[in-house]
N, C-alpha and C positions, 0 to 999 in steps of 0.2 A: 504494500500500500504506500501512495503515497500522497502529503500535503501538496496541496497548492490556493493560490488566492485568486480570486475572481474581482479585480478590481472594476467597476460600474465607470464607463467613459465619460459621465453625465453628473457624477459626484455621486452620494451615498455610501453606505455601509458598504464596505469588503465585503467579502463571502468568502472564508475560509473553509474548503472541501479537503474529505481523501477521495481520492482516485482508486480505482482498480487497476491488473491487464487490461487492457481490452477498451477502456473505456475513451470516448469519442467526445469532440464537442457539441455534439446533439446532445448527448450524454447527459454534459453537463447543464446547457439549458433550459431542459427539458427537469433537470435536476432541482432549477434554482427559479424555472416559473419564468422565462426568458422566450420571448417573442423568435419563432422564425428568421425574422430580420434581424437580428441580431449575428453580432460575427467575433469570434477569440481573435485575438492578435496578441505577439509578445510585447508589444509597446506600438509607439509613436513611426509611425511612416512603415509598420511593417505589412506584408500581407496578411490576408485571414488566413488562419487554420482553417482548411479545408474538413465542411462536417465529419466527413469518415476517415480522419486521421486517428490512432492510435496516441493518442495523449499520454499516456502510459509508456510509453517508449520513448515519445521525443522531448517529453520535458525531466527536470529535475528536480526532487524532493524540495520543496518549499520556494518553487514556481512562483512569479508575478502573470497572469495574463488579465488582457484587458477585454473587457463585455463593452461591443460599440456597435451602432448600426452601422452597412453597410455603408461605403461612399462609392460613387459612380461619377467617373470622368465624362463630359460633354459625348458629342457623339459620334 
């Protein structure tokens, strides 16, 4: 198992979660009552974690990600 925090884009409360294997960032939104449109990133300018990543593997024991809605460039 492992910690991580769910930091909210928009201000509020953390969200300090364990993780499982296995477990996704649907996972997690779905965990925490988090909209569809909503997207994980490791921070600032980065891309989204793709919903069916394995978060369990590519982060590390006491993780920062960030809960933001999607952005969309022009067209």
């Amino acid at each position: 198992m492992k910690n991580i925090t769910i930091v909210p884009a928009t201000g509020g409360a953390y969200s300090d979660i364990t993780i499982a294997p296995g477990t996704t960032p649907r996972d997690v939104k779905k965990q925490l009552n988090l909209a569809d449109e909503f997207v994980l990133t490791r921070g600032r300018g980065t891309e989204p974690i793709p919903d069916g990543e394995n978060l369990y593997e590519s982060v590390k024991d006491g993780t920062k990600l960030f809960a933001t809605t999607a952005v969309e460039w022009g067209q």
